[in-house]
Structure formats: structure tokens, C-alpha cells
C-alpha positions as CSV (number, residue, x, y, z in Angstrom):
1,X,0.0,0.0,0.0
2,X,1.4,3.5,-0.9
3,X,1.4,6.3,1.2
4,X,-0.9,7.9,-0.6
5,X,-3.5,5.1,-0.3
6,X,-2.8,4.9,3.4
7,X,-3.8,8.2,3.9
8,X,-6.7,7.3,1.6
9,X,-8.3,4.8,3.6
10,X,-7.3,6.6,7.3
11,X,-9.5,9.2,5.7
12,X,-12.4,7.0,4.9
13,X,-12.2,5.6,8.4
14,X,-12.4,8.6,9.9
15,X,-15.3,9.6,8.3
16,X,-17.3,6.8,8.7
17,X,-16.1,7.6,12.8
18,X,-17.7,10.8,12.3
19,X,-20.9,9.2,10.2
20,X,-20.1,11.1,6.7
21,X,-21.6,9.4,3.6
22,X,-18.3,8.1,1.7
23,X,-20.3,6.9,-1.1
24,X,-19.0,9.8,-3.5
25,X,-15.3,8.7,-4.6
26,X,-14.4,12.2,-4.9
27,X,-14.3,13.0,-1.6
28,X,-11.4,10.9,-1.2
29,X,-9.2,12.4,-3.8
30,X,-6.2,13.7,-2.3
31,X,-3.8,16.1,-4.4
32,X,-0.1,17.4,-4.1
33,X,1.0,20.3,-2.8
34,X,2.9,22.6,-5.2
35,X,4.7,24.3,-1.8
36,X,6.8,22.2,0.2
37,X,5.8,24.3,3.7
38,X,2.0,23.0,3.0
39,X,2.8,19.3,3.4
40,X,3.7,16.6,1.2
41,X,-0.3,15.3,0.2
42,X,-3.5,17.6,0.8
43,X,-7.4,17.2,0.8
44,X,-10.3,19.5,0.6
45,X,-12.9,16.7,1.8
46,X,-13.7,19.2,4.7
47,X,-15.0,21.9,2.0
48,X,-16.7,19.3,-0.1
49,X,-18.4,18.3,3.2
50,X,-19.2,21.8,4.6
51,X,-22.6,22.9,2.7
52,X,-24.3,19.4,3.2
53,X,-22.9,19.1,6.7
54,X,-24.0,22.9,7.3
55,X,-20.9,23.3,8.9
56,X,-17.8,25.4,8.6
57,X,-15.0,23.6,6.9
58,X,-12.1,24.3,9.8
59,X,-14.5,23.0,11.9
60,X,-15.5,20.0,10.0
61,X,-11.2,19.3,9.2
62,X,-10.5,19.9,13.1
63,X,-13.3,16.5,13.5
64,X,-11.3,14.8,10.6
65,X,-7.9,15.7,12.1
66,X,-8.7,14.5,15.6
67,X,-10.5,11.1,14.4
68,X,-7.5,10.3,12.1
69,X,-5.4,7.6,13.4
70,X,-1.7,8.6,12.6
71,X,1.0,5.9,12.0
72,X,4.0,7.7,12.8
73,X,5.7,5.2,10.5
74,X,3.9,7.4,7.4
75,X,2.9,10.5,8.8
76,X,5.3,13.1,10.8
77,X,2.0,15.5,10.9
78,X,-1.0,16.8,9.8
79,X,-1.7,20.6,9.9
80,X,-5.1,21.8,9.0
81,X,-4.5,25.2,6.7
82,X,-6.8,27.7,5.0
83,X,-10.7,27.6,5.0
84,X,-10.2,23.9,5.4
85,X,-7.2,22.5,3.8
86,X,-6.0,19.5,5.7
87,X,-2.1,18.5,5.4
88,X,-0.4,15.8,5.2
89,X,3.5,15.8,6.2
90,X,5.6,12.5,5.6
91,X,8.1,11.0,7.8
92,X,11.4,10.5,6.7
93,X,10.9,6.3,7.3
94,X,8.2,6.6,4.9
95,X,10.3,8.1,2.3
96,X,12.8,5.9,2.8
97,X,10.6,2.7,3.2
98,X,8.8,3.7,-0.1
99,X,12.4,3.9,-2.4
100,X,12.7,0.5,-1.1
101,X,9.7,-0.6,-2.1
102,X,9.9,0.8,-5.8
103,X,13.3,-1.3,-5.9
104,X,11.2,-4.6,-4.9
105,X,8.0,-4.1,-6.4
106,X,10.6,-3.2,-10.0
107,X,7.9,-3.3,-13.2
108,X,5.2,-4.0,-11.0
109,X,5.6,0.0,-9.2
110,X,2.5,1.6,-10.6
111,X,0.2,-1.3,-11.1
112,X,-3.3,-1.4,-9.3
113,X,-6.5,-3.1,-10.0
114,X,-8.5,0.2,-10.0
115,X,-9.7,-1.0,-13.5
116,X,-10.9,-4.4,-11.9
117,X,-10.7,-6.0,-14.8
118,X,-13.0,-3.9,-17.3
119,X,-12.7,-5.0,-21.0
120,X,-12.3,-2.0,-22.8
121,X,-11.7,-1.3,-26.4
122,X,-9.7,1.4,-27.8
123,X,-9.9,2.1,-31.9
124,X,-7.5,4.5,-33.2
125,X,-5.5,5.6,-36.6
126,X,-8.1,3.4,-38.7
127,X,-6.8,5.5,-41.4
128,X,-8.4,4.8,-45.2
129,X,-6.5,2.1,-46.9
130,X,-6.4,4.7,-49.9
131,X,-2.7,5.8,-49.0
132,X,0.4,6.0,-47.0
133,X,0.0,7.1,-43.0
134,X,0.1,10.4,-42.6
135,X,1.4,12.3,-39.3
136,X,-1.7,13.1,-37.9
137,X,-1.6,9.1,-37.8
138,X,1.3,9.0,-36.0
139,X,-0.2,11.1,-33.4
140,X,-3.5,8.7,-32.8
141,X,-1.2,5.9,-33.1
142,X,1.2,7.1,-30.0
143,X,-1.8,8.1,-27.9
144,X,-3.7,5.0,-28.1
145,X,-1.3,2.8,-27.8
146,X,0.3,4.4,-24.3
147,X,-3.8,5.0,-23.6
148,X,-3.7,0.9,-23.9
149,X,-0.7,0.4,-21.6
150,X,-1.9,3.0,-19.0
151,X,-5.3,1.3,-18.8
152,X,-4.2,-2.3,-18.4
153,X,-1.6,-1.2,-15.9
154,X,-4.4,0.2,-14.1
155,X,-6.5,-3.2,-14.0
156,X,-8.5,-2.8,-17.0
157,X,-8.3,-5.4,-19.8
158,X,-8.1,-3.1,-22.9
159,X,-7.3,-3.9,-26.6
160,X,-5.9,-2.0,-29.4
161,X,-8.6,-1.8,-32.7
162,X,-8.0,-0.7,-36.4
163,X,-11.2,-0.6,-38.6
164,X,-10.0,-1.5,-42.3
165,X,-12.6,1.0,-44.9
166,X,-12.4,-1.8,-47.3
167,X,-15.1,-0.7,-49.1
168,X,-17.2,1.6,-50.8
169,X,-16.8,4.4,-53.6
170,X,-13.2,5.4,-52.3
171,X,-11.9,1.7,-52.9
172,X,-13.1,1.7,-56.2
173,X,-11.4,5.0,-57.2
174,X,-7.9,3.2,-55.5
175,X,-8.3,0.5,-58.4
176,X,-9.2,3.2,-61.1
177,X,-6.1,5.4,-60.1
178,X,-3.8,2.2,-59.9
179,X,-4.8,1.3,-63.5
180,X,-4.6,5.1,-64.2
181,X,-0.8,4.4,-63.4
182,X,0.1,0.9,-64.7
183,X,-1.6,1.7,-68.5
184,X,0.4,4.8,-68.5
185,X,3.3,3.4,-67.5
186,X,2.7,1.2,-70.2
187,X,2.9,3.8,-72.7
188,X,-1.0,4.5,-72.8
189,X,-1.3,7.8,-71.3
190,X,-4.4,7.5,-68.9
191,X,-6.0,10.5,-66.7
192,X,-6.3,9.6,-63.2
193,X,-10.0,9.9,-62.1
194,X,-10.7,13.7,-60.7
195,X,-11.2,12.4,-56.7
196,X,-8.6,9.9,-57.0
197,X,-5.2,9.2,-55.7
198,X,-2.1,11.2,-57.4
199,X,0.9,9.8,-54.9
200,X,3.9,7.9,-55.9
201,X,3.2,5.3,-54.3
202,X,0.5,4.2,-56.6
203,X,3.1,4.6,-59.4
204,X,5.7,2.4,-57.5
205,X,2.9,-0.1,-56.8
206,X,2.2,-0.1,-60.8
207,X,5.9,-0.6,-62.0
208,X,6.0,-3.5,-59.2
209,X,3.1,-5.1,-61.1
210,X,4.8,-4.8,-64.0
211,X,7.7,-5.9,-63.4
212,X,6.3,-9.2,-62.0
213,X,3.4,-9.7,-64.0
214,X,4.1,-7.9,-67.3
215,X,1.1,-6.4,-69.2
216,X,-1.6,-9.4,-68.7
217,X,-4.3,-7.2,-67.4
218,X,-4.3,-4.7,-70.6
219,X,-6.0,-7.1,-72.3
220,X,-9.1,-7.4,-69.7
221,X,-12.1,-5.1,-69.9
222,X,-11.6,-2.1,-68.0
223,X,-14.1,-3.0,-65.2
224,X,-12.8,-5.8,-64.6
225,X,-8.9,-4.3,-64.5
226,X,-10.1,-2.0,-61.9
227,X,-12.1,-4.2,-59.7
228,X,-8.8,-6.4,-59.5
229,X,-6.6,-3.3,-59.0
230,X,-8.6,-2.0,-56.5
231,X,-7.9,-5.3,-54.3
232,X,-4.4,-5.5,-55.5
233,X,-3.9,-1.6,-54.4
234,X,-6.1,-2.6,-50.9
235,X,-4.0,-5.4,-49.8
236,X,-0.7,-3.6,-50.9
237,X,-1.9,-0.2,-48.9
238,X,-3.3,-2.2,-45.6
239,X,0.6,-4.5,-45.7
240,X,2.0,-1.1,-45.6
241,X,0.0,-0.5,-42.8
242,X,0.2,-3.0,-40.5
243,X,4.5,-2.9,-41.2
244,X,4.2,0.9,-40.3
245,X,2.5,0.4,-37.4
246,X,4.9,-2.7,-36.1
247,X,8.2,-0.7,-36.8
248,X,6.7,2.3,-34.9
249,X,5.7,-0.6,-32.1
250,X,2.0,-0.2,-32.2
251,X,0.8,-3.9,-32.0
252,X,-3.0,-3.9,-33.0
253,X,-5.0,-7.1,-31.3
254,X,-7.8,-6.5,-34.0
255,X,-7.4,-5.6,-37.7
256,X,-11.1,-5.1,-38.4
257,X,-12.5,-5.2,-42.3
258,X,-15.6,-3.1,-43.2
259,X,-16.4,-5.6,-46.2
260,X,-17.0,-8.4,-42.9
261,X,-20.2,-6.6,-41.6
262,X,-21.7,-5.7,-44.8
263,X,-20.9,-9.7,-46.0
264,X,-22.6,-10.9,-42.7
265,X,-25.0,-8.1,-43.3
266,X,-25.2,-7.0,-39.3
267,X,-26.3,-3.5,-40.6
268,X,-29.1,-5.2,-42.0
269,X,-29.8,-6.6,-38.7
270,X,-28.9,-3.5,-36.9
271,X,-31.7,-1.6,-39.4
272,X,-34.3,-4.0,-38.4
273,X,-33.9,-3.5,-34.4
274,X,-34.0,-0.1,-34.9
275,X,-37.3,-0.6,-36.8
276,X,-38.6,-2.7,-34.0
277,X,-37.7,-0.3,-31.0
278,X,-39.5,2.5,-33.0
279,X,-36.6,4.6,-33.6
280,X,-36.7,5.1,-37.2
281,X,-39.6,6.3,-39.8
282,X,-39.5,6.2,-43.2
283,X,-39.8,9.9,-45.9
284,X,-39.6,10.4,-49.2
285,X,-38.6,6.9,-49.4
286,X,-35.4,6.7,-47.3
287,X,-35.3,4.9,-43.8
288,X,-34.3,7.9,-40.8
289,X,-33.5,7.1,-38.0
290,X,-34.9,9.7,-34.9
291,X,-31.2,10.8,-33.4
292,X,-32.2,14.1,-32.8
293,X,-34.6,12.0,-29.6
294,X,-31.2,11.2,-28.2
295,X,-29.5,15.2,-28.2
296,X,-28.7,14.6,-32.1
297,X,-29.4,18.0,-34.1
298,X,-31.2,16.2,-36.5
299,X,-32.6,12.8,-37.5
300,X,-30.1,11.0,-40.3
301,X,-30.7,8.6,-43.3
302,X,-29.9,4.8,-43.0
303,X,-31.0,3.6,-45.8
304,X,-31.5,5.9,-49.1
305,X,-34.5,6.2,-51.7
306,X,-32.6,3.7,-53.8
307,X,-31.9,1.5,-50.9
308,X,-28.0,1.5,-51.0
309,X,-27.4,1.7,-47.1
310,X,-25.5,4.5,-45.8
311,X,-22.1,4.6,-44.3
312,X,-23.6,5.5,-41.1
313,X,-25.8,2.5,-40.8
314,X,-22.7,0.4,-41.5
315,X,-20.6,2.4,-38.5
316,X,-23.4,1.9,-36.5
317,X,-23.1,-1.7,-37.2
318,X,-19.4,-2.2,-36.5
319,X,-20.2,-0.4,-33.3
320,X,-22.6,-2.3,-31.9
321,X,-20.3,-5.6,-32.9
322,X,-17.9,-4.1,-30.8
323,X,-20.2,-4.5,-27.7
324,X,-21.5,-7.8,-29.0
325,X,-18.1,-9.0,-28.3
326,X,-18.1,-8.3,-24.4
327,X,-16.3,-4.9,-24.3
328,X,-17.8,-2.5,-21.0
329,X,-16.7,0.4,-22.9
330,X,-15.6,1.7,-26.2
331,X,-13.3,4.4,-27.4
332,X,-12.8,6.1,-30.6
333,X,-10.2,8.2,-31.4
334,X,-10.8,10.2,-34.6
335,X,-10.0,13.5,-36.6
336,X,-11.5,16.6,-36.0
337,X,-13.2,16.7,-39.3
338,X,-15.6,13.8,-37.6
339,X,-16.6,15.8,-34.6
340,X,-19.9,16.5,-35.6
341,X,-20.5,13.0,-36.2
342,X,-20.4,11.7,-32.1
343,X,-23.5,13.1,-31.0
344,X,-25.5,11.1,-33.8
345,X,-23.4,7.5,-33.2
346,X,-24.2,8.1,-29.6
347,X,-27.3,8.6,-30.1
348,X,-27.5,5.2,-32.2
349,X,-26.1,3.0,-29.1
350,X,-27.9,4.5,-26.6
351,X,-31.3,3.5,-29.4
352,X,-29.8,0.1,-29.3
353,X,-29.7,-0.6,-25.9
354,X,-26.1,0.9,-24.3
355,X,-25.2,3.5,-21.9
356,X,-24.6,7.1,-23.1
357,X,-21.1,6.7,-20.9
358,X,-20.0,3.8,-22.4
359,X,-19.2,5.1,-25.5
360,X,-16.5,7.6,-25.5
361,X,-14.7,9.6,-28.2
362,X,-11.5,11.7,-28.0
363,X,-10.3,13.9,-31.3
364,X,-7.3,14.2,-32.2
365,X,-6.2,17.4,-33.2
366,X,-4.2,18.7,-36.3
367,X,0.1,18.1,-36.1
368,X,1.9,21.6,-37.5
369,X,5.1,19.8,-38.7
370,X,7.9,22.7,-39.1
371,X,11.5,22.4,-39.3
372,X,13.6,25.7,-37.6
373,X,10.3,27.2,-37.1
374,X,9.0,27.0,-41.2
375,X,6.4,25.1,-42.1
376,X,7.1,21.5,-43.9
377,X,4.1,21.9,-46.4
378,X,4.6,18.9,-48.6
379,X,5.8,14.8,-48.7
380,X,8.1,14.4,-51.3
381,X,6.8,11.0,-51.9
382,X,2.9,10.9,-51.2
383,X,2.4,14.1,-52.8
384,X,-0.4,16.0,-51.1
385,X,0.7,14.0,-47.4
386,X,3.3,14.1,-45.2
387,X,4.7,10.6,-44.8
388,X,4.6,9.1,-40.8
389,X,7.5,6.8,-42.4
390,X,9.4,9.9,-43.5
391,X,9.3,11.3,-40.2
392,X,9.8,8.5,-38.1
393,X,12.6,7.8,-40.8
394,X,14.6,11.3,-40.1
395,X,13.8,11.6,-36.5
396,X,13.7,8.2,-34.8
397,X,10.9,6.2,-32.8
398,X,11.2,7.0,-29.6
399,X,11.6,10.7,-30.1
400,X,8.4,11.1,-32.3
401,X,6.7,9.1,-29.7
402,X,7.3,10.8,-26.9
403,X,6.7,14.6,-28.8
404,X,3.3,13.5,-30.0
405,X,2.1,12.2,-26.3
406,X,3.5,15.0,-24.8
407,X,0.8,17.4,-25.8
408,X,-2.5,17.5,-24.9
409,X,-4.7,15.4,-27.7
410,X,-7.2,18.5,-27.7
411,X,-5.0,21.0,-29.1
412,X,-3.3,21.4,-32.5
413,X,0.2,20.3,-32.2
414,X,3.7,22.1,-33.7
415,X,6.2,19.5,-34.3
416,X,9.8,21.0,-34.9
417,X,12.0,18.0,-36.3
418,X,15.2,20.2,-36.1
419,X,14.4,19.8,-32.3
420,X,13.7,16.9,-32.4
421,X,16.7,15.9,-33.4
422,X,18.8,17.7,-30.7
423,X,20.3,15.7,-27.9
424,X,20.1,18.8,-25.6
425,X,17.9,19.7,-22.7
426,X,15.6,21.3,-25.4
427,X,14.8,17.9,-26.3
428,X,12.3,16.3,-23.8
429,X,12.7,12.5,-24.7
430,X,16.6,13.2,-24.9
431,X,16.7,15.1,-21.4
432,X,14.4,12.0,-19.9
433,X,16.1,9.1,-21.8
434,X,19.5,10.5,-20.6
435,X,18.4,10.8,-16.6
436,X,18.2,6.8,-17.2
437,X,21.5,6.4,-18.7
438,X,23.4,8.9,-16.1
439,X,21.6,6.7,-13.2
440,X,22.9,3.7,-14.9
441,X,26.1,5.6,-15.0
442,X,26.7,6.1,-11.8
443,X,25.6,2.6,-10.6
444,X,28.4,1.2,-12.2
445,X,30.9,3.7,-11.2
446,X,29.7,2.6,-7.7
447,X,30.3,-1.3,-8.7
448,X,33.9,0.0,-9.3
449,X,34.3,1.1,-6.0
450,X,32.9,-1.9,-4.5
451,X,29.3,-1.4,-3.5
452,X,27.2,-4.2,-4.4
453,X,24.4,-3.0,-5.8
454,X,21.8,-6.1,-4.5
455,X,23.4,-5.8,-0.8
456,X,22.4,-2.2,-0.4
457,X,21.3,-0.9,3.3
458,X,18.8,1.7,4.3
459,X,20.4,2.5,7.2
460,X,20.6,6.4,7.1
461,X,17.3,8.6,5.9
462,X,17.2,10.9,3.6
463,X,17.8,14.6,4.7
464,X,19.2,16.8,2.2
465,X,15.9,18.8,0.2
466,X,17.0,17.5,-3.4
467,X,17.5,14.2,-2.5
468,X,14.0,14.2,-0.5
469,X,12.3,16.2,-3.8
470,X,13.2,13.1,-5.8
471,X,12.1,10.5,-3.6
472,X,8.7,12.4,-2.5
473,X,8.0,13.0,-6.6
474,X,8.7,8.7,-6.9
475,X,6.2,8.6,-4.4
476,X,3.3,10.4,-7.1
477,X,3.9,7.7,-10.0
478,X,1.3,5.2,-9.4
479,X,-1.6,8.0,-9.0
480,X,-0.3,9.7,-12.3
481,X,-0.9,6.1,-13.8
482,X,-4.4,5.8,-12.3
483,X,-5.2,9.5,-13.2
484,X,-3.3,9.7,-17.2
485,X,-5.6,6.0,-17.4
486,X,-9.0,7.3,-16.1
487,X,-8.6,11.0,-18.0
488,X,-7.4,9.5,-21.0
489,X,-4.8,12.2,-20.7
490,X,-1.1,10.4,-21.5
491,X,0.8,13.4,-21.8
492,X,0.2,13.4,-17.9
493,X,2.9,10.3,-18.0
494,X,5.6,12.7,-20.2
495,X,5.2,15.4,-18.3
496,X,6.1,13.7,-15.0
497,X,8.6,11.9,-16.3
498,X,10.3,15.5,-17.4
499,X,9.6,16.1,-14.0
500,X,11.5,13.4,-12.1
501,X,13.9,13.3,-14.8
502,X,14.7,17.5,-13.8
503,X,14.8,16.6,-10.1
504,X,16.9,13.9,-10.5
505,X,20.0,15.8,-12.8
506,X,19.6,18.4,-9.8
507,X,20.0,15.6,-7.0
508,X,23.0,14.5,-9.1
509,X,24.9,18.3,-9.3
510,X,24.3,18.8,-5.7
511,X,25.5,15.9,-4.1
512,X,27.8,13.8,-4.4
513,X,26.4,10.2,-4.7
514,X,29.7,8.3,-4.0
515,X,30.9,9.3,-1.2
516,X,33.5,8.1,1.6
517,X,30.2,7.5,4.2
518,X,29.4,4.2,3.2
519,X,26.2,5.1,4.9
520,X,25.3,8.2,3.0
521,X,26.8,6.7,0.0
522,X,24.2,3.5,0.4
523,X,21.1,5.6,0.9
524,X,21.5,7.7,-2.0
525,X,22.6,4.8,-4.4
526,X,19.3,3.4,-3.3
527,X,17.3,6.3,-4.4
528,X,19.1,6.2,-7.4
529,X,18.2,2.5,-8.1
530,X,14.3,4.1,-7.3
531,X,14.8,7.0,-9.6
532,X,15.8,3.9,-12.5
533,X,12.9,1.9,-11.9
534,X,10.3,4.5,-11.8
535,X,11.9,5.8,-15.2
536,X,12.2,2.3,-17.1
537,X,8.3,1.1,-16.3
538,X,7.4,5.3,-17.5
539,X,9.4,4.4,-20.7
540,X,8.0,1.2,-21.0
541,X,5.0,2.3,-20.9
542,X,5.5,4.9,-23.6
543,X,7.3,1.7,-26.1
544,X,10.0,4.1,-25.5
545,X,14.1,2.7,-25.3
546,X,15.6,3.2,-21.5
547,X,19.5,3.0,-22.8
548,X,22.2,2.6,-20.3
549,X,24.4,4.7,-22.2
550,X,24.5,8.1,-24.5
């Protein structure tokens, strides 16, 4: 049990003493205090508490305070601040119990069951498999793949989901612009289709073919030519995919094809239980369905006057499959040019059945890509895209990684590769990724000297205030899991690792770690060992490298 889930539960007990309602989980949450003179760990529960209770809050804290069974093992003291503020002060054994308990507990520090075992399913990039992934990709794929990690180290059981477009109109104009491309690489001059696809890699996909196969499919009909292109250009875009994806280490559980529902025909079935419930009416010859009844702004076509179905009764489709197979709760991750599309697919699960909360969607925001400050307007391979391969080619993995988690998923994003690129402090994976490799450092400059590093003794607390800054902000990792999980915020995970990682480099200039105390030497080896682990399960949770040496 942490420290901070000790307080936690005293908390609870004491208000259950004092017969408050602990029902609400929010009165429980405890936060850090910014200044170091206001304790280690605060709460406000005595403000929540003070309207209902009729009450004023000093009062209602002084009750809490007095109720609250200290262990002096944890606490040193509490001091009650403010209108109401009630602080928390930790004792020096705590600290240095807890940096030997990150060292024992080593990839497990952070874990909790708080998700008790939820099955949640996270769908992100499911980019069109009309072209190369573009940066803006690269962005939904960092997020929602450290959103996976956070959540199952939290307790939950999540999964990773792309959804394939396999079909439709924009597949169709793939196979047309691909024989566009091979017949005019064949010396017949053909205009690619005015909404189709002008990259190179259509042309390089063309030359393949014939190089392999020649010019057999001049000689079929042109429908057929494209119907076969368009599969040949589908399963050559959607390999290129998935091998993206894999070298940026995004692993998805579920590669999910479009054509699958509309084969099975569960929109179909989805249509008719609509019918049934009375959510849908027919006019001018299309099937609505009544999404303005659930907050929508206005009722939307299913099936048109021609009865093609529309794209939005098939998304509905895949949506409710998604629930079929046993996920709690689902979460999309999409552009901004689909926000105006959430408030009708919620409206269509909560018609079918499923809670308004348990379908959640998070947009990702636009990526700025500059270099020295300019703009980078154009791929010079895709044409009218900017390549995620070509970035992650010039700048590296982990670095584009951690700059597009580090940024809140609501806001547009500027991404400088020339910083990037810097192994300086203005680099934030860099400055991070080095704190690791200087702990490592120093470890084994402390093996030369003959300290073993799995016979360590915490004999002799921390006192000096850098050394005790590092070990308190060790202490916050496991509530930064919980809390970057639950808000579906990961950047919260970069920003504390910058955090410890800057606390850590001043720990290191202001005190000598290897010292001729043996003592002293021990204690602060073993908050360097801490400092290591805490870093290596934050990087592994961002697929980010933890190097021993730069």
C-alpha cells in the first residue's frame, strides 16, 4: 500500500467515525502540494463536506484531524491550513521505506487493480486504406497505444482496434487510379480519375506489377482491371499498414475489415432492431433514423430512396459488434473533421440498448510539422501527405513518440523535427532518456568502488531537500498512472517523467552520490536505483528505449 492510499483509507475511516456518507469517490481524492511548507499530500474533503454538513469547513477538518489515526511510520504530521485544507507531512521512514519498495515491487511499481478487470476497447489511426499514414496518424497511433498500456496497468483489460474501410466508392477509385498508373506506365497515357489518388506510391505499386506480371491485365475489360486493381492496391496499402505500425511498435490485437459486416449483413440486422424499437420512420422513401430524440441536431438517413445503405448505418453496425463481443466500454479516437459526427453515433447506441457513458470519443487534433520554425508543407513522396515513415525515418521512434504524447490530444500540435533531433535539454525525450543512462552511470561507477548493488542498506534517511524532492515525486507515480488512465490524458505520464527526470539531474549536481560515508553513499545509491525503476516502467509504458548509455 502506498502512502498515498494509506492516507486514503485513514481518511475514509475517519469519516465513517464521524458518520459522513463516503459513497462519492471524490471526496477521497487527495492532491499534491505545489509548496513544500503545505505538506507533502493535501485534501479539501472538509470543504466538499461543509454545505451538506452545514458546517464550517475548519470545523468539520479539526473533527477529521482529531478522528484520524496517525501511524508515525507514514505521517510526521497533519496541519489543518486555510478555509479547510488538511495537510499531510511524511516522515522520513516513509520516504525511505517507499524507495525500497519501488526497488522490490521493480515493473510492477505503478500497477493497481482500480480497472478491476473492465474489458475496454480502444480504436484509433483506422486510417483509409487509400494511402500512406500520414502524421496526424502517427499522433493517434502514440496516444492509443500508451492510452492501452496505461489502462491495463491500471487493471483494465483493454485492446488495441484498427477498422480496415475496405469498401465503398473510395476503394473503387484506389483500383481506377492504380490502372490510371500501370496503363500509362505502359505507354497508354491515362488521366487519373478527378477524386482519386495522385501519390507515388500508386506509381511504385504499378511498376511492381509490372515488373512481376508484365502487361496481362491490358487485355481485360476495363471494369474488370479495376475491380482487380482496387484489391491489389487494398492489400498492398493495408501491408503497408500493419508494417508501419509494427516498426513504430504499435501492435494492433484486431485488424477489423468493413467488407466483414456488410458480407454478414449485421447492418441489415442493426436496421431492423431499430425498426422494432421504433426509432426510425421512413420519408420520401429513405429509412431515418430519430437521433435528434437522443441530443442529435437532427434525424439521419440509413438507408436511401434507392436502398443503398448508408455509411452510417454500417458504422453503427461495427459499433454495436464491438459491444457484442463483451467490451464495457468503447473508445474512438478520430480527426477533428468527424466531430460533428459523435452526438449522432451516440445517439444510435444508446437507441440500441447501451449507456450514453459507455461510448467515449477523443479527437485528435491537427500536427503543424515545421523544421527551424518553417512550415514542412509537402511529402516528397505521397504528394499532397506528409509521410509518418518519412518522419519517423529522419527523426527516430522514440523521439516522435514521446513529442506527440507530450501534448494535450485536444489542441493542434507544432512539431519541430530540427528539435527533435537535438540531444540537448531542449529535447524532452533526450533530457528523460539521458536521466536513465546517467543513473545507470553512476551505478556502475559505484560497482567499481565496491558497492554491491543487491546488498544495499537503508540505514541512514534521507535529509538533504534535493534528495528528499526526488524520492517524494517517486512517491506520485502510481496516482499519475491511475489519473493519465482514467482521463485518458497520456501526456500526464511525459510530463512527470520531465519532472523526475529534472529533479533527479539536480540531485546529481548537488551531491555527491559516492561518497567516503558508506552510509550516505548506500542511501543515496538506493534512491538512485528508485529513480531507474520509476523511469524504465514510464518508458515502457510509452514503447519508448531506456539506454544505459549516450
Amino acid at each position: 500500500m502506498t502512502p498515498h492510499q494509506h492516507i486514503q483509507n485513514r481518511i475514509a475511516q475517519a469519516l465513517v467515525k464521524l458518520g459522513f456518507d463516503i459513497s462519492d469517490e471524490k471526496l477521497l481524492i487527495l492532491e499534491k502540494r505545489k509548496l513544500e511548507n503545505f505538506g507533502d499530500i493535501a485534501t479539501t474533503v472538509a470543504l466538499s463536506l461543509a454545505k451538506s454538513a452545514q458546517r464550517p469547513p475548519r470545523e468539520i477538518a479539526q473533527q477529521i484531524v482529531d478522528a484520524f489515526e496517525i501511524e508515525p511510520s507514514i505521517i510526521e504530521r497533519i496541519e489543518i491550513a486555510g478555509p479547510g485544507f488538511i495537510n499531510f507531512y511524511l516522515s522520513p521512514s516513509c520516504l525511505q521505506q517507499s524507495v525500497i519498495d519501488i526497488i522490490r515491487s521493480a515493473e510492477q511499481y505503478g500497477r493497481s487493480n482500480k480497472g478491476d478487470n473492465k474489458r475496454v476497447q480502444l480504436e484509433f489511426v483506422s486510417a483509409n486504406p487509400t494511402g500512406p499514414l500520414n502524421i496526424v496518424s502517427a499522433r493517434a497511433a502514440s496516444v492509443g497505444d500508451v492510452l492501452v498500456n496505461l489502462l491495463n496497468m491500471c487493471g483494465y483489460q483493454a485492446q488495441r482496434e484498427f477498422y480496415v474501410n475496405d469498401a465503398g466508392r473510395q476503394i473503387e477509385l484506389l483500383g481506377e487510379s492504380l490502372a490510371a498508373q500501370y496503363l500509362t506506365e505502359l505507354g497508354q497515357p491515362t488521366p487519373i480519375p478527378q477524386e482519386g489518388y495522385h501519390g507515388e506510391y500508386l506509381r511504385e505499386l504499378a511498376r511492381m506489377l509490372i515488373s512481376a506480371e508484365g502487361d496481362v491485365y491490358l487485355h481485360l475489360s476495363t471494369a474488370e482491371r479495376n475491380r482487380q486493381f482496387a484489391q491489389k492496391a487494398l492489400l498492398y496499402m493495408l501491408n503497408r499498414h500493419q508494417q508501419t505500425m509494427e516498426h513504430f511498435g504499435v501492435h494492433f490485437d484486431v485488424w477489423f475489415k468493413e467488407s466483414r459486416l456488410r458480407e454478414t449483413n449485421e447492418h441489415l440486422a442493426v436496421l431492423q432492431r431499430l425498426e422494432i424499437s421504433g426509432h426510425t420512420y421512413e420519408q420520401d422513401g429513405a429509412i431515418w433514423f430519430k437521433s435528434s430524440a437522443f441530443g442529435d441536431e437532427k434525424d439521419r438517413v440509413l438507408l436511401t430512396n434507392d436502398g443503398r445503405p448508408t455509411y452510417f448505418l454500417v458504422d453503427i453496425a461495427y459499433h454495436e459488434n464491438k459491444f457484442e463481443r463483451g467490451f464495457e466500454q468503447v473508445i474512438d479516437f478520430w480527426g477533428p473533421d468527424h466531430h460533428g459526427y459523435i452526438a449522432r453515433m451516440s445517439a444510435a447506441l444508446q437507441a440500441l440498448g447501451h449507456p450514453k457513458d459507455a461510448f467515449q470519443v477523443c479527437i485528435i487534433q491537427q500536427v503543424n510539422l515545421l523544421r527551424n520554425g518553417q512550415p514542412v508543407k509537402m511529402s516528397k513522396r505521397a504528394g499532397e501527405i506528409i509521410e509518418m515513415d518519412e518522419l519517423v525515418a529522419e527523426v527516430g521512434v522514440d523521439v516522435t513518440r514521446f513529442f506527440f504524447i507530450d501534448r494535450r490530444t485536444s489542441q493542434p500540435m507544432d512539431f519541430d523535427i530540427e528539435i527533435a533531433k537535438k540531444q540537448s535539454d531542449d529535447n524532452p525525450s533526450y533530457y528523460v532518456q539521458y536521466a536513465h543512462a546517467r543513473i545507470c552511470s553512476v551505478l556502475r561507477h559505484a560497482e567499481e568502488h565496491g558497492f554491491h548493488l543487491d546488498q544495499l542498506k537503508s540505514t541512514q534517511f534521507l535529509t538533504e531537500a534535493a534528495a528528499l524532492a526526488v524520492a517524494k515525486k517517486l512517491l506520485d507515480f502510481p496516482e499519475v498512472i491511475i489519473k493519465a488512465a482514467e482521463s485518458l490524458e497520456p501526456h500526464r505520464l511525459t510530463g512527470y517523467l520531465v519532472e523526475t527526470a529534472t529533479l533527479y539531474h539536480k540531485f546529481y549536481h548537488e551531491l555527491q552520490i559516492v561518497t567516503d560515508e558508506q552510509s550516505i553513499t548506500e542511501s543515496r545509491l538506493l534512491l538512485c536505483l528508485a529513480t531507474r525503476q520509476v523511469l524504465a516502467n514510464g518508458l515502457q509504458l510509452l514503447r519508448i528505449s531506456a539506454p544505459t548509455r549516450m
